[in-house]
PDB file of N, CA, C and O in Angstrom:
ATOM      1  N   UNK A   1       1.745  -7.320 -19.907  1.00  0.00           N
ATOM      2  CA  UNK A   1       2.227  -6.286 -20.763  1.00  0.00           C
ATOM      3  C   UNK A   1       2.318  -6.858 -22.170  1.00  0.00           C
ATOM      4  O   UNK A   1       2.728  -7.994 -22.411  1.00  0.00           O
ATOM      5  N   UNK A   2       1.904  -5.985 -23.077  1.00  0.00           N
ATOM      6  CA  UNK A   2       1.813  -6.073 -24.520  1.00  0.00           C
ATOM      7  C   UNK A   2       3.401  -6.429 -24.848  1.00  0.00           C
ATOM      8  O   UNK A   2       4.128  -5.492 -24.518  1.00  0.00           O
ATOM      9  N   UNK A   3       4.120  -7.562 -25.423  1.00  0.00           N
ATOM     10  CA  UNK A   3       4.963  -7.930 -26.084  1.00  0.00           C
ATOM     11  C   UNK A   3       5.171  -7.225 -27.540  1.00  0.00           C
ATOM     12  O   UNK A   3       4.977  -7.753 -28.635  1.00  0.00           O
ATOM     13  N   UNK A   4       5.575  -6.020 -27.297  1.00  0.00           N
ATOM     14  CA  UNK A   4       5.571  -4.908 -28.444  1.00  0.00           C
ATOM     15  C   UNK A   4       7.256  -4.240 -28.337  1.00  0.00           C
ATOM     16  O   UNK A   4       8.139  -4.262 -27.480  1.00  0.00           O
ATOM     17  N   UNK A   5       7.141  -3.796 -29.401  1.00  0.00           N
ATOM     18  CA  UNK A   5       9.078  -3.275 -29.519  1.00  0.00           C
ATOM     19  C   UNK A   5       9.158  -2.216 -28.718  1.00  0.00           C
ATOM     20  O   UNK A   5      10.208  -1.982 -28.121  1.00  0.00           O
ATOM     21  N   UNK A   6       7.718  -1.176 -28.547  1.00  0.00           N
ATOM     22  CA  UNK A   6       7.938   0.164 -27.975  1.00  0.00           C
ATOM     23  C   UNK A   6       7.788  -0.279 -25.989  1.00  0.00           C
ATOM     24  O   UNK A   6       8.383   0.104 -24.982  1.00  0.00           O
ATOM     25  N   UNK A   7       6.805  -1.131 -26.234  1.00  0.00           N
ATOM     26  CA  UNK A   7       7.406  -1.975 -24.206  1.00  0.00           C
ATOM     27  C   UNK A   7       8.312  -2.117 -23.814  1.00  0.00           C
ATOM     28  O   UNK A   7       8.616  -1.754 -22.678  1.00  0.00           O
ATOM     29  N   UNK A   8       9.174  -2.774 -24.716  1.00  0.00           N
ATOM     30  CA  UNK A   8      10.064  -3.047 -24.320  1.00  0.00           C
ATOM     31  C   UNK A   8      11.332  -2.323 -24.655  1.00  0.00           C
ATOM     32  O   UNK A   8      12.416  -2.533 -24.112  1.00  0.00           O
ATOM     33  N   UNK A   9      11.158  -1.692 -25.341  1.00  0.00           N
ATOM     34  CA  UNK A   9      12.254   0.154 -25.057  1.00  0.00           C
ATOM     35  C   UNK A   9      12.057   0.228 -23.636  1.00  0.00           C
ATOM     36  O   UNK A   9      12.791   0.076 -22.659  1.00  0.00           O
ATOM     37  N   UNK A  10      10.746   0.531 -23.830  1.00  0.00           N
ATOM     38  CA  UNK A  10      10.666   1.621 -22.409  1.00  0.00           C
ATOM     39  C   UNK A  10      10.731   0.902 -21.039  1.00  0.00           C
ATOM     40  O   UNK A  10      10.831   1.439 -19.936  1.00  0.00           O
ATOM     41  N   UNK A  11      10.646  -0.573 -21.359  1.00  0.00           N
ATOM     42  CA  UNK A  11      11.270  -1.421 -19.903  1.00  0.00           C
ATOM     43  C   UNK A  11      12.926  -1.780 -20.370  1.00  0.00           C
ATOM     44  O   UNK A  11      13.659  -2.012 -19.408  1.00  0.00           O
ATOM     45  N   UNK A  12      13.358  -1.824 -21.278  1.00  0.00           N
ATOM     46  CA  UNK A  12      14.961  -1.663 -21.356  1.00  0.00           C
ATOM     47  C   UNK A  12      15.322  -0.251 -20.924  1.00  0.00           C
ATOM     48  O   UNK A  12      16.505   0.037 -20.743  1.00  0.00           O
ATOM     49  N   UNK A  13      14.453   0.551 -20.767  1.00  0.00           N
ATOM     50  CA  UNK A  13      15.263   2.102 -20.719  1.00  0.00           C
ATOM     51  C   UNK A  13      15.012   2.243 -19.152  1.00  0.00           C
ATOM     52  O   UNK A  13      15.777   3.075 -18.665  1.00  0.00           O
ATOM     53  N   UNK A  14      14.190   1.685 -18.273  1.00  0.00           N
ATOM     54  CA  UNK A  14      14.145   2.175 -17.313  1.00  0.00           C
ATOM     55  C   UNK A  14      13.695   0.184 -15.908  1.00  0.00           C
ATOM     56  O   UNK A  14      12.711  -0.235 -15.299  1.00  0.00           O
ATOM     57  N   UNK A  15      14.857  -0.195 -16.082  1.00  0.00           N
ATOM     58  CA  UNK A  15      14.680  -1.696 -15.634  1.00  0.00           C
ATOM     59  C   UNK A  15      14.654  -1.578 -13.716  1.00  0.00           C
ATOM     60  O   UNK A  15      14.444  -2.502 -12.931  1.00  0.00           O
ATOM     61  N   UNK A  16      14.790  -0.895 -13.567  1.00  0.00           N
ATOM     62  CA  UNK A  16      15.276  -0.374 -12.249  1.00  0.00           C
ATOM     63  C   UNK A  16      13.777  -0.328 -11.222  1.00  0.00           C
ATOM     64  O   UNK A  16      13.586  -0.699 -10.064  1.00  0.00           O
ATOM     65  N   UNK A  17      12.944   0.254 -12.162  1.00  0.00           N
ATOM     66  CA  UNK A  17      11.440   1.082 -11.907  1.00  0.00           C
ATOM     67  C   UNK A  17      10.682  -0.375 -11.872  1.00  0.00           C
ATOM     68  O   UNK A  17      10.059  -0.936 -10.970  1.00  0.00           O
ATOM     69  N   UNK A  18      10.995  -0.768 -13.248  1.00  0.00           N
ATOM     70  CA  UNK A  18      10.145  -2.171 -12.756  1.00  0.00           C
ATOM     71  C   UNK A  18      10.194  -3.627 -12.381  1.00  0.00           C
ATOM     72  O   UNK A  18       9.445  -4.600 -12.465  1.00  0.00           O
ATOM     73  N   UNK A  19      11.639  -3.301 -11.841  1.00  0.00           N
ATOM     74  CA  UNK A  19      12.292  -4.559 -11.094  1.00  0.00           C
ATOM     75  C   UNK A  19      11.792  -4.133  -9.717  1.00  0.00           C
ATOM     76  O   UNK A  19      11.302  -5.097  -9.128  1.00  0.00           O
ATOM     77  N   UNK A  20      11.753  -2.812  -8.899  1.00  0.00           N
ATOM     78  CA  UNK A  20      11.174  -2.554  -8.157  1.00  0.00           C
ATOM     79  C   UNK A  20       9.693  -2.191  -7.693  1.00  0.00           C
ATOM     80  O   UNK A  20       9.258  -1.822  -6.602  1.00  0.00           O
ATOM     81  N   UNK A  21       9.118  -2.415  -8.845  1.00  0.00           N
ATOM     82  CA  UNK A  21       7.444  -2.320  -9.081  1.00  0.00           C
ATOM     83  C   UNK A  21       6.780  -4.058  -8.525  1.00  0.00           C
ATOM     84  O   UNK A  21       5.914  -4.507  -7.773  1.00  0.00           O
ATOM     85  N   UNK A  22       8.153  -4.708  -9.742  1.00  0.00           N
ATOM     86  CA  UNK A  22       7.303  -6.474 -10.085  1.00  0.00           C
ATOM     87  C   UNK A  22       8.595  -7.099  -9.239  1.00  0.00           C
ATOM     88  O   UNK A  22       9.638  -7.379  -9.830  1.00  0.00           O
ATOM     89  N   UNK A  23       8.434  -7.297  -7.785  1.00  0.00           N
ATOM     90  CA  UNK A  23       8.824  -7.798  -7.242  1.00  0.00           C
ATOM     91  C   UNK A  23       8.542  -9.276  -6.840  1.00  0.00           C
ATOM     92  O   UNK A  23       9.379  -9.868  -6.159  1.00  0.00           O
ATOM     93  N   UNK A  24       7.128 -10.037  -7.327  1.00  0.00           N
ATOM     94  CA  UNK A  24       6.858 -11.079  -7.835  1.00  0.00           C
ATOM     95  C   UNK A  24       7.845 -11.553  -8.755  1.00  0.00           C
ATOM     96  O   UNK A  24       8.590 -10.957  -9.533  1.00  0.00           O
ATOM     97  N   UNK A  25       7.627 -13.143  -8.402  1.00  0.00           N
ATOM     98  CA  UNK A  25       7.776 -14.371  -9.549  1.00  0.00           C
ATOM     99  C   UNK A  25       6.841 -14.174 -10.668  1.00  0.00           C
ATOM    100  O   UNK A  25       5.644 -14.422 -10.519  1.00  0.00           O
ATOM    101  N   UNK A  26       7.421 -13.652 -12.010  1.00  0.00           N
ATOM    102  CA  UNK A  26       6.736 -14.017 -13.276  1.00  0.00           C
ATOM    103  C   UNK A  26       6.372 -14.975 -13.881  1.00  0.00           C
ATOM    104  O   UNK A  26       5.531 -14.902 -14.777  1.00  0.00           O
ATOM    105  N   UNK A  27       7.029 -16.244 -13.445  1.00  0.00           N
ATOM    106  CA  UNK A  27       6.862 -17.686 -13.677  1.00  0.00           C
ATOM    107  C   UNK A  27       5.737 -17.920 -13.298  1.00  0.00           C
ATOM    108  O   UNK A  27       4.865 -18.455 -13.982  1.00  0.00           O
ATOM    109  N   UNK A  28       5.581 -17.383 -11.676  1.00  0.00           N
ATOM    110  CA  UNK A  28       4.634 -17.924 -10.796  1.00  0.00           C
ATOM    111  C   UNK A  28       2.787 -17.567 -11.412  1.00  0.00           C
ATOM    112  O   UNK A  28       1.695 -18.130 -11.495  1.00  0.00           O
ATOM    113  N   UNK A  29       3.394 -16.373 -11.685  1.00  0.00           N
ATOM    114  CA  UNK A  29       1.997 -15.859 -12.420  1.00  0.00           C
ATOM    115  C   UNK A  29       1.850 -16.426 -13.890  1.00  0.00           C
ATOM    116  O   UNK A  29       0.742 -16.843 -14.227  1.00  0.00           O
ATOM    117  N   UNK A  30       2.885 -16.465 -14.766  1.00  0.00           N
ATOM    118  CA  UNK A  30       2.500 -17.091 -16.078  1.00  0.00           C
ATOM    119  C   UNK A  30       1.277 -18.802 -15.400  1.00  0.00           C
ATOM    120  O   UNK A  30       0.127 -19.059 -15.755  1.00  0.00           O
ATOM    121  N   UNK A  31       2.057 -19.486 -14.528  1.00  0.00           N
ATOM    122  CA  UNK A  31       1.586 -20.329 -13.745  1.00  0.00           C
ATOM    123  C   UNK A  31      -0.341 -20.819 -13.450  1.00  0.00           C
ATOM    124  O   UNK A  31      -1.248 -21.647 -13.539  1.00  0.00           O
ATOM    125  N   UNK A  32       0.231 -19.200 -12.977  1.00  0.00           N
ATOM    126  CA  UNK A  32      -1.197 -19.193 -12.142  1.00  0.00           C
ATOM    127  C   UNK A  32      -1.901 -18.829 -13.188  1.00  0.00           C
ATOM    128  O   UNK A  32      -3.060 -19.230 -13.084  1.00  0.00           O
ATOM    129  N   UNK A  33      -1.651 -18.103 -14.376  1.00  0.00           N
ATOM    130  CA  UNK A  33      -2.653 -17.460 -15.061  1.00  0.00           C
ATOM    131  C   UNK A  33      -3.187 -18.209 -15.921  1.00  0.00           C
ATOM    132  O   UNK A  33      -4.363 -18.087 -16.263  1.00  0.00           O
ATOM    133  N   UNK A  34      -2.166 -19.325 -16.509  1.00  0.00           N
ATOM    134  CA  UNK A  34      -2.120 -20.522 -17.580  1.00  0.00           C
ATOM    135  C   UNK A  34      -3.298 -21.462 -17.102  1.00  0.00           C
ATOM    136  O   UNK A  34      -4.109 -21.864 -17.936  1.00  0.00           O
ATOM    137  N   UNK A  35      -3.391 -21.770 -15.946  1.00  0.00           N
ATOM    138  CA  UNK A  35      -3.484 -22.957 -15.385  1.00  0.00           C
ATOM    139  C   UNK A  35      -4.853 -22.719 -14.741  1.00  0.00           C
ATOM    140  O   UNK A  35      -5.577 -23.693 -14.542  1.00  0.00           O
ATOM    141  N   UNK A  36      -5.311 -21.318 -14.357  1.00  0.00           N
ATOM    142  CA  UNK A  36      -6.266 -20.927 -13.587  1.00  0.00           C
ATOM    143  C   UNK A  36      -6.404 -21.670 -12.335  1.00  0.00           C
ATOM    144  O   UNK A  36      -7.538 -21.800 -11.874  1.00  0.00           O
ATOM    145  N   UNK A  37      -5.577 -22.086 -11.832  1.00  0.00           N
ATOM    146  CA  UNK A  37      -5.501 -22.605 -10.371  1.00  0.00           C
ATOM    147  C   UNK A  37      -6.196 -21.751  -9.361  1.00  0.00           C
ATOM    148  O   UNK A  37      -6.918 -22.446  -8.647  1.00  0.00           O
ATOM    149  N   UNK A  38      -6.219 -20.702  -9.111  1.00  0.00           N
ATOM    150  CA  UNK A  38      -6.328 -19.633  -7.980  1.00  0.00           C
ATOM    151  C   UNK A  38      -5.385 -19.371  -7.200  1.00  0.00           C
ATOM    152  O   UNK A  38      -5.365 -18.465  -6.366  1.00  0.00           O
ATOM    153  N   UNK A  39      -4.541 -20.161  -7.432  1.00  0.00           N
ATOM    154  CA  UNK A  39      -3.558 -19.642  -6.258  1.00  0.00           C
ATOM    155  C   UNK A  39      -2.751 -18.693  -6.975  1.00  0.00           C
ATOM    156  O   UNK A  39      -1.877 -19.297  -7.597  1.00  0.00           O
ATOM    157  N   UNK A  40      -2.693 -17.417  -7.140  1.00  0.00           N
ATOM    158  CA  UNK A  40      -2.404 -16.229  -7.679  1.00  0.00           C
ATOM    159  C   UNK A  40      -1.269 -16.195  -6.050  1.00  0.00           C
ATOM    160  O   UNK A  40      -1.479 -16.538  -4.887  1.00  0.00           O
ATOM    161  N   UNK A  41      -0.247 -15.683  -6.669  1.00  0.00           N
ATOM    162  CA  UNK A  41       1.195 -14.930  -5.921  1.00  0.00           C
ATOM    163  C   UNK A  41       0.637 -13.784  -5.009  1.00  0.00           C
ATOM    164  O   UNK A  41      -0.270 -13.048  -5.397  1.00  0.00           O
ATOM    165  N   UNK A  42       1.076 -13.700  -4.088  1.00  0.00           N
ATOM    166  CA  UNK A  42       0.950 -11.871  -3.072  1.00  0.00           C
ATOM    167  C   UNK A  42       1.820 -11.307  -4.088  1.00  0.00           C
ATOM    168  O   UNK A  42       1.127 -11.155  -5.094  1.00  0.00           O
ATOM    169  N   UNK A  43       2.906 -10.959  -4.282  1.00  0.00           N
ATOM    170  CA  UNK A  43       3.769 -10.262  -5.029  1.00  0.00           C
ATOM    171  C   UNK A  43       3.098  -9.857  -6.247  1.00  0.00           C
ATOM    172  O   UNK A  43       2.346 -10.751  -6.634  1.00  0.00           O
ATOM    173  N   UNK A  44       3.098  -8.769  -7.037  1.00  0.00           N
ATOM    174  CA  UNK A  44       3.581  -8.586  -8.155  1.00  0.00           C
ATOM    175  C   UNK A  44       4.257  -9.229  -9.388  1.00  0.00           C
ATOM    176  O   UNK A  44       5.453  -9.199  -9.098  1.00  0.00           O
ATOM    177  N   UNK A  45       4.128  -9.813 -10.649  1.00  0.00           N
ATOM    178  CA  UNK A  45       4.739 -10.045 -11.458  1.00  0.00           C
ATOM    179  C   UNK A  45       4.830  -9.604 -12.748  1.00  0.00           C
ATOM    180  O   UNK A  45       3.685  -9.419 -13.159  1.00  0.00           O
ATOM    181  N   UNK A  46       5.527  -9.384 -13.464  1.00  0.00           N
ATOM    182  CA  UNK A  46       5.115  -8.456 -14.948  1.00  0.00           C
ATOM    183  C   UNK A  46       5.500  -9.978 -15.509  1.00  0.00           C
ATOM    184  O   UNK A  46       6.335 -10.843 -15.245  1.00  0.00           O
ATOM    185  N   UNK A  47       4.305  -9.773 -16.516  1.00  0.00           N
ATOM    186  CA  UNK A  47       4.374 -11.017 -17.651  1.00  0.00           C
ATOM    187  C   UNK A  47       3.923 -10.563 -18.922  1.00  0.00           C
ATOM    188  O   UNK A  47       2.979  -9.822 -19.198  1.00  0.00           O
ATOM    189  N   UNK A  48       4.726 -11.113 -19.623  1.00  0.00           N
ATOM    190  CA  UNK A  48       4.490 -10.542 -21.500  1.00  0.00           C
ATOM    191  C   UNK A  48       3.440 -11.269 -21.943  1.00  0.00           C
ATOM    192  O   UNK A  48       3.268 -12.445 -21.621  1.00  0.00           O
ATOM    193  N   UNK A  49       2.610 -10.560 -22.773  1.00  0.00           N
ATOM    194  CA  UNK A  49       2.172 -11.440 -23.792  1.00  0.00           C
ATOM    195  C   UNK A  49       1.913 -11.193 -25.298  1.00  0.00           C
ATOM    196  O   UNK A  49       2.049 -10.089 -25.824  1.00  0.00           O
ATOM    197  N   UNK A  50       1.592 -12.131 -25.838  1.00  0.00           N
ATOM    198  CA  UNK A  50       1.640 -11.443 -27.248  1.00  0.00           C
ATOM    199  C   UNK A  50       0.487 -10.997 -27.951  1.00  0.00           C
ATOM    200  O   UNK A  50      -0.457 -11.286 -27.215  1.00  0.00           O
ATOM    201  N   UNK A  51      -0.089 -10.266 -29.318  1.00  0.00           N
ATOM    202  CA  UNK A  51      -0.644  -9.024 -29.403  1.00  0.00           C
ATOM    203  C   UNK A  51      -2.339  -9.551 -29.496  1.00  0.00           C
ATOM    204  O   UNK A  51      -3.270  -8.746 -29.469  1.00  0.00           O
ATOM    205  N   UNK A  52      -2.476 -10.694 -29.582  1.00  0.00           N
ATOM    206  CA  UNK A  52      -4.023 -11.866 -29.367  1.00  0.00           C
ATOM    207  C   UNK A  52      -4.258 -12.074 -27.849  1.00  0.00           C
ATOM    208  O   UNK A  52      -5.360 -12.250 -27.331  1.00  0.00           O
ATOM    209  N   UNK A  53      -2.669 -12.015 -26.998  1.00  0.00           N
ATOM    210  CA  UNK A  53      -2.997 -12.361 -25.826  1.00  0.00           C
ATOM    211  C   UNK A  53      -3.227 -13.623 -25.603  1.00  0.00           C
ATOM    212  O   UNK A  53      -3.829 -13.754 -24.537  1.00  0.00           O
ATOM    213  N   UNK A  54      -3.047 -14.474 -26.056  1.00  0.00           N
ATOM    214  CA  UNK A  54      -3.040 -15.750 -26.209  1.00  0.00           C
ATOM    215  C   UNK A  54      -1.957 -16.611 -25.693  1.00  0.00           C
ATOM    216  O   UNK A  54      -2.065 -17.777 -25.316  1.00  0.00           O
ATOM    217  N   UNK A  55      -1.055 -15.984 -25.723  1.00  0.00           N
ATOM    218  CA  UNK A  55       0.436 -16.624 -25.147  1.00  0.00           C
ATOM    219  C   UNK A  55       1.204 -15.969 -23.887  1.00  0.00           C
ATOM    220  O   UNK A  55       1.299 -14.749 -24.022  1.00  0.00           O
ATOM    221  N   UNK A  56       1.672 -16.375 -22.915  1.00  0.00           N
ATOM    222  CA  UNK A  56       1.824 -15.969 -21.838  1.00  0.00           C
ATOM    223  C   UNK A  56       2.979 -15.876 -21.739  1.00  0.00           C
ATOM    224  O   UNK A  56       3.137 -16.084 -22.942  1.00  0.00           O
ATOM    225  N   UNK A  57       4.815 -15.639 -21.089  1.00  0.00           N
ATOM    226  CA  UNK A  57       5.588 -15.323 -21.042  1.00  0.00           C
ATOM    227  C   UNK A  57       6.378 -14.902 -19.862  1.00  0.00           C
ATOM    228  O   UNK A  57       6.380 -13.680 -19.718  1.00  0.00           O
ATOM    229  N   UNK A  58       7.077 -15.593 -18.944  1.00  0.00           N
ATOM    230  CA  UNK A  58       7.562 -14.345 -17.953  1.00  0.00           C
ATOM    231  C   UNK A  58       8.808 -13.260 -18.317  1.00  0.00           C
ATOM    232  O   UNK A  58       9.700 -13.345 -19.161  1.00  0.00           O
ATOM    233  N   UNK A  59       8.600 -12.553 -17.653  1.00  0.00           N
ATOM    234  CA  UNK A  59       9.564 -11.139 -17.813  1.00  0.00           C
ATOM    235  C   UNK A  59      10.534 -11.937 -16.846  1.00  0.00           C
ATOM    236  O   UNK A  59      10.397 -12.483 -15.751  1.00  0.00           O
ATOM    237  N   UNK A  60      11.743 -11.728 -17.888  1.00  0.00           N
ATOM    238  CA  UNK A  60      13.261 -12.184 -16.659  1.00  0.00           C
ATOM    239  C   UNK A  60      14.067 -11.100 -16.484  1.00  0.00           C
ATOM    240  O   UNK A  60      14.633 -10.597 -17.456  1.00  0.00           O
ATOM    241  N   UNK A  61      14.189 -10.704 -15.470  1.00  0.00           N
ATOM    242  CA  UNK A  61      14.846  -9.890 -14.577  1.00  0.00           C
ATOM    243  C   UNK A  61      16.048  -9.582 -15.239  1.00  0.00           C
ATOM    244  O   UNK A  61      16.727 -10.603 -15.347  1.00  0.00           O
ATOM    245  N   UNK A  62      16.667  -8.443 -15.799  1.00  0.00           N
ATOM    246  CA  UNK A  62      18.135  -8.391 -15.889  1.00  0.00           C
ATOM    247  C   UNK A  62      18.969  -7.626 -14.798  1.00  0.00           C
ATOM    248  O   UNK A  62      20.197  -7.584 -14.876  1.00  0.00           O
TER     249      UNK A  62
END
């Protein structure tokens, strides 16, 4: 997910939806995605990044 002010409204306004969507480790995927390992998570994870996409981020759960 785009690391943008209006994302993150709309995941502050509704945290519920995608705590139950990204039931994955975000770590795990910043991880996997950084590193290109393959070993990609079963779960779900939402991870930020910023607007080049260049920088990776996990989403922490509130």
């Amino acid at each position: 997910m785009r690391d943008t002010r209006r994302n993150r409204e709309i995941l502050g306004r509704y945290p519920q939806v995608f705590a139950s969507a990204f039931t994955g480790s975000s770590r795990d995927w910043v991880k996997a995605l950084a590193t290109r390992s393959g070993a990609v998570p079963h779960e779900l994870g939402l991870v930020w990044c910023d607007r080049s996409a260049t920088r990776l981020v996990a989403w922490r759960k509130t």
